[in-house]
DSSP file (Angstrom, degrees, kcal/mol; ACC not computed):
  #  RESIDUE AA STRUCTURE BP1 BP2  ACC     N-H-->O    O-->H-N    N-H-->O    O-->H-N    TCO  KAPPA ALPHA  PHI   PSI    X-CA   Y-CA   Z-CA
    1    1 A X              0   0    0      0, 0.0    84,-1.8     0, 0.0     2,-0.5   0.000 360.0 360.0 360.0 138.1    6.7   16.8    0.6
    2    2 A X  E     -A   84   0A   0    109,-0.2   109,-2.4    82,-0.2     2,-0.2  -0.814 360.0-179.4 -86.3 105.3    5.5   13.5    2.0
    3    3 A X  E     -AB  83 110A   0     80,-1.7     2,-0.5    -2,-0.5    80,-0.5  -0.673  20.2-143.0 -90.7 144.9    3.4   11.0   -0.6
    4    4 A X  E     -A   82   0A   0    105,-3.8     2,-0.6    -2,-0.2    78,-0.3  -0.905   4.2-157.8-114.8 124.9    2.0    7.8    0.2
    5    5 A X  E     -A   81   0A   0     76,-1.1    76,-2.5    -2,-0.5   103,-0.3  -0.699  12.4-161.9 -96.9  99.0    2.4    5.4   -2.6
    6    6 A X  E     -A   80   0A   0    101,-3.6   101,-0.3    -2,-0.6     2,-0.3  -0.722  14.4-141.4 -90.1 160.4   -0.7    2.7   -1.7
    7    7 A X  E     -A   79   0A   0     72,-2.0    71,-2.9    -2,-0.2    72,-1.2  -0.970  17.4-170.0-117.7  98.7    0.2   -0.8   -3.8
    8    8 A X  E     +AC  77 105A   0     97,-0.6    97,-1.4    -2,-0.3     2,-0.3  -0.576  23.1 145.5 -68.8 131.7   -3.2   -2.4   -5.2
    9    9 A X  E     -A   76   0A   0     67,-1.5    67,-3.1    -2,-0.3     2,-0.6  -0.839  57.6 -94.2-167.2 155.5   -2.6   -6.2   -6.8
   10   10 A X  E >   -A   75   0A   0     91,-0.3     3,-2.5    93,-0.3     4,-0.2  -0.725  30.7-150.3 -68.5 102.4   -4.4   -8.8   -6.9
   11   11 A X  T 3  S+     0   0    0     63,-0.7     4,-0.3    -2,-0.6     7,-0.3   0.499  87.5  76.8 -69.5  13.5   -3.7  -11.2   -3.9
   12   12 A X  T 3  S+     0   0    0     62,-0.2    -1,-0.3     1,-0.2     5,-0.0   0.683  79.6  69.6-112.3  10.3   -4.5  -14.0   -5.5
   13   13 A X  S <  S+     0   0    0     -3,-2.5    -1,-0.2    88,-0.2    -2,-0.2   0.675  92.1  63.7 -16.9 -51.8   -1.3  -13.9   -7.3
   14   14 A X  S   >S-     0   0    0      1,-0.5     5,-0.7    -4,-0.2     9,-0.3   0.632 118.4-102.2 -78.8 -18.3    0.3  -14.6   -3.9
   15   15 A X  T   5 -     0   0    0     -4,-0.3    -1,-0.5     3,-0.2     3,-0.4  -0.550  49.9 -61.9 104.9 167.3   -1.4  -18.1   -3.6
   16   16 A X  T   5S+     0   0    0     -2,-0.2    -1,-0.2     1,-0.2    -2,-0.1   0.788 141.0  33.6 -73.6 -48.6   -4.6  -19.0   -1.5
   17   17 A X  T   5S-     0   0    0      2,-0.3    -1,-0.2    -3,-0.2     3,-0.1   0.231  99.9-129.6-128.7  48.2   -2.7  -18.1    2.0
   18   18 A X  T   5S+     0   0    0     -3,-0.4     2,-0.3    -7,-0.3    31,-0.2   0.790  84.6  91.5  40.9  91.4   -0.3  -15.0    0.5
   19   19 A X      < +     0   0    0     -5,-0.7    -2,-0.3     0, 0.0     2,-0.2  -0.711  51.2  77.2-159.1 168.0    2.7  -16.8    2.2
   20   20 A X  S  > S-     0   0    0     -2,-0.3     4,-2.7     1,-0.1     3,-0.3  -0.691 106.2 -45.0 122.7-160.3    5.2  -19.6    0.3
   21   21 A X  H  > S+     0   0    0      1,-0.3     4,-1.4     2,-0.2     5,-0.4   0.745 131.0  65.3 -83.0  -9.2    8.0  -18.6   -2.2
   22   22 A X  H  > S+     0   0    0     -8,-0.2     4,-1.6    -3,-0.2    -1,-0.3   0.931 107.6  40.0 -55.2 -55.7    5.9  -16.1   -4.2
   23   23 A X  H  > S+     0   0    0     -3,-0.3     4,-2.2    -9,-0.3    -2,-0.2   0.807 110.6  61.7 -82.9 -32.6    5.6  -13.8   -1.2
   24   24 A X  H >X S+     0   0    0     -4,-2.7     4,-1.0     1,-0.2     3,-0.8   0.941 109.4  43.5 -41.2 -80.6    9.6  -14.6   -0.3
   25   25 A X  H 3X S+     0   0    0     -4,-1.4     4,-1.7     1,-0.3     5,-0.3   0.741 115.0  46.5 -52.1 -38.9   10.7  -13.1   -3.7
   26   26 A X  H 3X>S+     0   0    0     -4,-1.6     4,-5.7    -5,-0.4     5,-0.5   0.990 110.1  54.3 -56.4 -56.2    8.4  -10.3   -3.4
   27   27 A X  H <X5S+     0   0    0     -4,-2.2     4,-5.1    -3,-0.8    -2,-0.2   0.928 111.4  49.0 -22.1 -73.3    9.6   -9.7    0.3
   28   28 A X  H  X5S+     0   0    0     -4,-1.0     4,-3.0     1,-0.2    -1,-0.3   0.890 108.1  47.0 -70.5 -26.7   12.9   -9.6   -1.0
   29   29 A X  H  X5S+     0   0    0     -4,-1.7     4,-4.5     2,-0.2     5,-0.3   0.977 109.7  56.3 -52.5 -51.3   12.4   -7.0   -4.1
   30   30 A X  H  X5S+     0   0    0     -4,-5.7     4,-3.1    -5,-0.3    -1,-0.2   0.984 113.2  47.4 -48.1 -42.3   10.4   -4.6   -1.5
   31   31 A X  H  X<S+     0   0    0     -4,-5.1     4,-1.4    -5,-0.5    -2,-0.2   0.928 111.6  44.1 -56.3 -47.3   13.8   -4.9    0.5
   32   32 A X  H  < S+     0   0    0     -4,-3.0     3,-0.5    -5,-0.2    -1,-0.3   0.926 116.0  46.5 -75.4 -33.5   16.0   -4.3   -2.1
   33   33 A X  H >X S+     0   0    0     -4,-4.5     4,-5.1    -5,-0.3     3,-1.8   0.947 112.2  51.9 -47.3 -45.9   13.9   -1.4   -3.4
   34   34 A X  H 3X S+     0   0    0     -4,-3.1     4,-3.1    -5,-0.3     7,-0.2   0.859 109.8  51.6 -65.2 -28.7   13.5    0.1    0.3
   35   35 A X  H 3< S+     0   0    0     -4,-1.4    -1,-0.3    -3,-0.5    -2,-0.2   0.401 107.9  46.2 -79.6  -0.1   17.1   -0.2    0.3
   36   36 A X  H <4 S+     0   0    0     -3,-1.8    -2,-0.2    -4,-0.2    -1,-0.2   0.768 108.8  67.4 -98.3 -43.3   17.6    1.8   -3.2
   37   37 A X  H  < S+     0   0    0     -4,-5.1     2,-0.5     1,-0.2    -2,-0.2   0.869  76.3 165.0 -33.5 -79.7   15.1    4.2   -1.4
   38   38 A X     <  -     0   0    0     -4,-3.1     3,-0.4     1,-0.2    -1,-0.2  -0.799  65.4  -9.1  99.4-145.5   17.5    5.2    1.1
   39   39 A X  S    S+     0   0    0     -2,-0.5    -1,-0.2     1,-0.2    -2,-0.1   0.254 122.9  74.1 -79.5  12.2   16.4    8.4    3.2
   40   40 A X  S    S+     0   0    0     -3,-0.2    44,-3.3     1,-0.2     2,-0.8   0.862  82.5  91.7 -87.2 -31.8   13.4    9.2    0.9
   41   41 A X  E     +D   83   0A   0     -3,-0.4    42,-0.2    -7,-0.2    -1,-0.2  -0.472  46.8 160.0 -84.4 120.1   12.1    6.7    2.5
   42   42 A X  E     -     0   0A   0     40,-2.1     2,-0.3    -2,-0.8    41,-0.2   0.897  63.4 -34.4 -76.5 -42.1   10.0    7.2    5.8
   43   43 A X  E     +     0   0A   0     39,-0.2    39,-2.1     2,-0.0     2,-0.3  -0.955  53.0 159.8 177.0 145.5    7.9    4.1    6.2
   44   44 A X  E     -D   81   0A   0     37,-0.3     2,-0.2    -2,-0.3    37,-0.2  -0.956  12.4-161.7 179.7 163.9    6.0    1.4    4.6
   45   45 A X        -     0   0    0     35,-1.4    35,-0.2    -2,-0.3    36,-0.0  -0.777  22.2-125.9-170.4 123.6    4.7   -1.9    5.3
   46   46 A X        -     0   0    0     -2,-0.2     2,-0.3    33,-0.2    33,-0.3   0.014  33.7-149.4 -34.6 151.5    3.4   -4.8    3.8
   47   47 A X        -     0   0    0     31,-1.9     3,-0.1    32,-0.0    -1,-0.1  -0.991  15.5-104.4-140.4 166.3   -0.2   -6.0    5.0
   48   48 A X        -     0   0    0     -2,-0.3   -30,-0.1     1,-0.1     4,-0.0  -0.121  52.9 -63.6 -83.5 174.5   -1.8   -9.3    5.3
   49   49 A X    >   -     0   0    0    -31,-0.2     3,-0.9     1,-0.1    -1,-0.1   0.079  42.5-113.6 -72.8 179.3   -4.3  -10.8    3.3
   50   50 A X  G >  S+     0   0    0      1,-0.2     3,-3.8     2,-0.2    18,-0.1   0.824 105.4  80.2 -89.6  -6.4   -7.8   -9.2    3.0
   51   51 A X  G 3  S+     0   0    0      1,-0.2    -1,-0.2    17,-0.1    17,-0.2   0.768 101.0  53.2 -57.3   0.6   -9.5  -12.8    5.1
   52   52 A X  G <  S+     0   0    0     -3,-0.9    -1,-0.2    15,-0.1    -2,-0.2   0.429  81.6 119.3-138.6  47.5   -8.2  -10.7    7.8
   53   53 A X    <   -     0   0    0     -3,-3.8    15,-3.6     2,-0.0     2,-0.4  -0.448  37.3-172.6 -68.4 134.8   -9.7   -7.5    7.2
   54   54 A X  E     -E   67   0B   0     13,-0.3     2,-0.6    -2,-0.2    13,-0.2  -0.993   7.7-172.7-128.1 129.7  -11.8   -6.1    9.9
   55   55 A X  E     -E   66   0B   0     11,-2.5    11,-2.9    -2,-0.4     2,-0.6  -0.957  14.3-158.1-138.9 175.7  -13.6   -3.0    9.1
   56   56 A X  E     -E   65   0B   0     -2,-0.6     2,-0.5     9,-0.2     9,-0.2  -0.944  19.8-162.3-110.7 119.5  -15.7   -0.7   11.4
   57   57 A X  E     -E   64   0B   0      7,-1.3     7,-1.3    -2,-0.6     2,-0.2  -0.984   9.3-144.7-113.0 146.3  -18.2    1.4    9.5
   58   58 A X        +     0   0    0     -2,-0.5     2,-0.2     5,-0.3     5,-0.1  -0.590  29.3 152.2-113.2 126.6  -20.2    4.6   10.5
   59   59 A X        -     0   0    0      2,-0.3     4,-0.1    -2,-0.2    -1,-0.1  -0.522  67.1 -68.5-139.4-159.6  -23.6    5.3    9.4
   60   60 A X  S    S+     0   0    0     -2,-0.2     3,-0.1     2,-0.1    -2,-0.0   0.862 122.8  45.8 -68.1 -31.8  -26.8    7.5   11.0
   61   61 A X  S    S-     0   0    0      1,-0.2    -2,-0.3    -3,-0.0     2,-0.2   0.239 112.7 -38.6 -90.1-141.3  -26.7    4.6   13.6
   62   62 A X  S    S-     0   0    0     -4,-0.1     2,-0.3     1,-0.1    -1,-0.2  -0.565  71.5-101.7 -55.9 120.5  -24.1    2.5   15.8
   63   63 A X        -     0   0    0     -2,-0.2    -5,-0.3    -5,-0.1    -1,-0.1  -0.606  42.0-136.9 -63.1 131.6  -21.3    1.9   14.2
   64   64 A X  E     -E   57   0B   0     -7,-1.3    -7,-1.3    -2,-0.3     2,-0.4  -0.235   4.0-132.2-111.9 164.7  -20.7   -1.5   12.8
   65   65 A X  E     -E   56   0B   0     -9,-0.2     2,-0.3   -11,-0.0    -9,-0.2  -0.991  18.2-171.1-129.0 135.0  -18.3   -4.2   12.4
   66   66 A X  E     -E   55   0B   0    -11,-2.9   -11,-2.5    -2,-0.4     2,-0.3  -0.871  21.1-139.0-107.3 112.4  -17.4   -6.0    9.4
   67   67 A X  E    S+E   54   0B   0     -2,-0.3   -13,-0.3   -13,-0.2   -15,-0.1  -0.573  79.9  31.6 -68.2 141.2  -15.2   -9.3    8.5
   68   68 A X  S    S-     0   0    0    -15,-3.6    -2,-0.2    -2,-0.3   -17,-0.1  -0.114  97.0 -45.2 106.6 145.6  -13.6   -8.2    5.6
   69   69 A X        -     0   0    0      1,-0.2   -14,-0.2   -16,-0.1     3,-0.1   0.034  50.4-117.7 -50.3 177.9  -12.0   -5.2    3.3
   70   70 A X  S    S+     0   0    0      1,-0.2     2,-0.3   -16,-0.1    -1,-0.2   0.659 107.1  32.4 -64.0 -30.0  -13.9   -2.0    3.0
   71   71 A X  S    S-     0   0    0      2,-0.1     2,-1.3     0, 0.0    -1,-0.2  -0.985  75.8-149.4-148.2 103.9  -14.2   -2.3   -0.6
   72   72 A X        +     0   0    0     -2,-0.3     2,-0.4    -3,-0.1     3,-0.1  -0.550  49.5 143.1 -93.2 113.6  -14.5   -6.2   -2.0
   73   73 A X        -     0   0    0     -2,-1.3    -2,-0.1     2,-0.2    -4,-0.0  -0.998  64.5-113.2-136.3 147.2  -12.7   -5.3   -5.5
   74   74 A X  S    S+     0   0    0     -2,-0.4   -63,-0.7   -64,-0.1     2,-0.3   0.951 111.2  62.8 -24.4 -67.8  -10.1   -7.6   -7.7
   75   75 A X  E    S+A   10   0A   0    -65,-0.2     2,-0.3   -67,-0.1   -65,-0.2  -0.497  76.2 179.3 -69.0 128.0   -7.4   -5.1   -6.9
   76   76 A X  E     -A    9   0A   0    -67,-3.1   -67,-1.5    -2,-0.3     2,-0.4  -0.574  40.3-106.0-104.7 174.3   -6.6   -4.8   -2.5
   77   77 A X  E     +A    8   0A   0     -2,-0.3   -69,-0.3   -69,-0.2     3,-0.1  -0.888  42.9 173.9 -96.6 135.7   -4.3   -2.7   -1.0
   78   78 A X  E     -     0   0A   0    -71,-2.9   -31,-1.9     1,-0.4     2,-0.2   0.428  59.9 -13.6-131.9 -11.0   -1.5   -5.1    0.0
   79   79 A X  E     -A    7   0A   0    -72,-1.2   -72,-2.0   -33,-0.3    -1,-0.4  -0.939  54.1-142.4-168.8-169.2    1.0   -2.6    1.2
   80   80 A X  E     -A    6   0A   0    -74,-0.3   -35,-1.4    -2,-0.2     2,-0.3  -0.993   2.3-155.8-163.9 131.2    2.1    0.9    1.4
   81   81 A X  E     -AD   5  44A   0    -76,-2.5   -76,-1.1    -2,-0.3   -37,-0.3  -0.938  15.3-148.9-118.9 144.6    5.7    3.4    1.3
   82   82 A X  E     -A    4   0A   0    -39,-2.1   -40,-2.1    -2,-0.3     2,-0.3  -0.925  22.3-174.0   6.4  48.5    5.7    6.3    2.6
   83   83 A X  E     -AD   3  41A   0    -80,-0.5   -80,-1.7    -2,-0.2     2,-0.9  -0.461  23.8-155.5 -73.7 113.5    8.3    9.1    0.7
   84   84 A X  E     +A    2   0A   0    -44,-3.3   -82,-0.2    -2,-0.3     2,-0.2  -0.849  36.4 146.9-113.2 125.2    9.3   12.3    1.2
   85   85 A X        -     0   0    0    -84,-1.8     3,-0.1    -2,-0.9     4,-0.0  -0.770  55.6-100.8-117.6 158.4   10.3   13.7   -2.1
   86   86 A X  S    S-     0   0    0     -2,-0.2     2,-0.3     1,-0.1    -1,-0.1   0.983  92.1 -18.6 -57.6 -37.1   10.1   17.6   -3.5
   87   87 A X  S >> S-     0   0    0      1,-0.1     3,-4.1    -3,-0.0     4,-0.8  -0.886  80.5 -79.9-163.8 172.6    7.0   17.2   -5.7
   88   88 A X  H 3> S+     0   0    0      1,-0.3     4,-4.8    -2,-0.3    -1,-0.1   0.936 113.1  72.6 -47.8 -45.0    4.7   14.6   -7.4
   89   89 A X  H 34 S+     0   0    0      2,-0.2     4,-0.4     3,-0.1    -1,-0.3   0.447 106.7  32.7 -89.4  27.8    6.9   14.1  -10.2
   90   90 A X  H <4 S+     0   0    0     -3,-4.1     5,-0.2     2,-0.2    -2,-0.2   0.580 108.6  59.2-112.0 -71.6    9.2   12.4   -8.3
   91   91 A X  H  X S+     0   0    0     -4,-0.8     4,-2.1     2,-0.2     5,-0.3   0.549 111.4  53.3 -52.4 -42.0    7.1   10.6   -5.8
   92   92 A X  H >X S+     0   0    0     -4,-4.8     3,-2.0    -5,-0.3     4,-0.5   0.716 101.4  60.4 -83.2 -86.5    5.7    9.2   -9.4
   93   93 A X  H >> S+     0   0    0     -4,-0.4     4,-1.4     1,-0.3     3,-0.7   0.223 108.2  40.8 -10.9 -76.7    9.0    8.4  -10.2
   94   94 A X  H >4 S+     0   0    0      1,-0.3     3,-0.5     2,-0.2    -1,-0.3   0.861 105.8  60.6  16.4 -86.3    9.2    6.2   -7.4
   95   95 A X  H X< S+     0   0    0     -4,-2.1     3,-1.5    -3,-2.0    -1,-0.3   0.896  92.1  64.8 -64.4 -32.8    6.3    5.0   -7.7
   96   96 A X  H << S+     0   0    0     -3,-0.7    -1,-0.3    -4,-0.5    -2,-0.2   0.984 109.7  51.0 -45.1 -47.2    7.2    3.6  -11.4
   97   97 A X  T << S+     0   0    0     -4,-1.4     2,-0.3    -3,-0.5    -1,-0.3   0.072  70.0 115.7 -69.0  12.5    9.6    1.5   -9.3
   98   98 A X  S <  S-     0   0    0     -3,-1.5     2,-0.4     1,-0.1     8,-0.1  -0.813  75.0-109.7-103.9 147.4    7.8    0.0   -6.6
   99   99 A X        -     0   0    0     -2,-0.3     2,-0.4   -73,-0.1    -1,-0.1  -0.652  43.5-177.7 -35.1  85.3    7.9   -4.1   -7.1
  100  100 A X        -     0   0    0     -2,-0.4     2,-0.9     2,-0.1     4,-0.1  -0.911  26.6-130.8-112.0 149.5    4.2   -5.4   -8.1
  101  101 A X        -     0   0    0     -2,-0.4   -91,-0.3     2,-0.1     2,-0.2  -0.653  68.6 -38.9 -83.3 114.4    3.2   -8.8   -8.6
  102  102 A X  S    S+     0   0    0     -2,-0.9    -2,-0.1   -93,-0.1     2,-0.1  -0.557 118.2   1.0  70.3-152.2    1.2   -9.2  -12.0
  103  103 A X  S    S+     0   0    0     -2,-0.2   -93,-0.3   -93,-0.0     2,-0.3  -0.262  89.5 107.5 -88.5 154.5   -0.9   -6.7  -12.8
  104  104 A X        -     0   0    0    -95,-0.1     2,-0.5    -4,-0.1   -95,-0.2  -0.790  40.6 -94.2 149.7-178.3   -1.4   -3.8  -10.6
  105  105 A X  B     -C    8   0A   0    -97,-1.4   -97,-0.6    -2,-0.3     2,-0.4  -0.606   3.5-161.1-155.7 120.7   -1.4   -0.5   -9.3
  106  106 A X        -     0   0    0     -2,-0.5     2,-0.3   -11,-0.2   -99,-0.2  -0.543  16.9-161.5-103.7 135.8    0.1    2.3   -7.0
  107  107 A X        -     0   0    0     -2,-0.4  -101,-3.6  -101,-0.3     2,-0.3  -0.672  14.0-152.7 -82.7 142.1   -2.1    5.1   -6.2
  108  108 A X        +     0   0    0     -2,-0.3     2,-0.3  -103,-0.3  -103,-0.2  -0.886  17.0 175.7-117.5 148.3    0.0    8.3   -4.9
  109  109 A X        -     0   0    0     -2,-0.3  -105,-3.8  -105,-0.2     2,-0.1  -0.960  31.2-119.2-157.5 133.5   -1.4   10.8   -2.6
  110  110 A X  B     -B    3   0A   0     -2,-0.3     2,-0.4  -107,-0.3  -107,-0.2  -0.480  36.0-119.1 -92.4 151.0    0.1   13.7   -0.9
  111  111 A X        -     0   0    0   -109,-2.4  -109,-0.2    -2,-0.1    -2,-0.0  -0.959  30.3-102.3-108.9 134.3    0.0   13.5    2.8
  112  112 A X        -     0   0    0     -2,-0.4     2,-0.2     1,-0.1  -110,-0.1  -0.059  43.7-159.4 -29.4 146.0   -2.0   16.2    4.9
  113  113 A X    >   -     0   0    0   -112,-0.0     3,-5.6     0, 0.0     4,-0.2  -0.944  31.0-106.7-115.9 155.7    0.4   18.9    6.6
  114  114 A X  G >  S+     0   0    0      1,-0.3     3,-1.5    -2,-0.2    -2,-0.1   0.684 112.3  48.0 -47.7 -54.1   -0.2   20.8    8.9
  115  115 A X  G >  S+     0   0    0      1,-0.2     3,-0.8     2,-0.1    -1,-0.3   0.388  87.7  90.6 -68.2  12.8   -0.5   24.2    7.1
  116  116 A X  G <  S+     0   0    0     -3,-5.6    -1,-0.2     1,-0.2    -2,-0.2   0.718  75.2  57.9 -78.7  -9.2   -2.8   22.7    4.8
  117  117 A X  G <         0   0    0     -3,-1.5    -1,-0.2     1,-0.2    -2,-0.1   0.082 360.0 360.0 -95.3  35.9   -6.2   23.4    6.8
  118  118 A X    <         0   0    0     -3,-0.8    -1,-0.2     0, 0.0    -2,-0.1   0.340 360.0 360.0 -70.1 360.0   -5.0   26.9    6.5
């Protein structure tokens, strides 16, 4: 079954413009992790910081656009894996393991399939 493991931190760990040796040494732990991962792992990706969040939101009217996350909270989402594992209690296994800076936190989530709007 396919989880997605979102990774919440606070990005202002990373320094003012998430890049420098903070973000290196993370870089490389995600590497080496993805590389313990192996073939559970489908996909993931780091993402950039939230000054360059754009979001679109939908109301009764014209939808709008917004500089900025969806949600201004301490905690972002700063990246994402993809896993396919048998069942939750490995994807949280996994997830025990993912590489956070500081404080933080990965939400796990089963990914829609196809026979699920059955």
């Amino acid at each position: 079954m396919k989880y997605m493991l979102m990774i919440y931190e606070d990005e202002r760990a990373y320094g003012p413009e998430k890049a420098g040796a903070v973000l290196d040494a993370v870089a490389a732990r995600h590497g080496a992790f993805a590389a313990e991962l192996g073939p559970v792992l489908v996909g993931g990706a780091g993402l950039k910081g939230t000054p360059t969040a754009t979001t679109v939101r939908a109301g009764t009217g014209a939808r709008t656009i917004h500089d900025g996350p969806f949600a201004e909270t301490k905690e972002q989402l700063g990246g994402f894996y993809l896993v396919d594992v048998p069942d939750l209690d490995a994807a949280i296994a996994v997830a025990r393991r993912v590489p956070l800076v500081g404080e933080g936190a990965v939400e796990i989530r089963p990914v829609l399939q196809a026979d699920d709007a059955r």
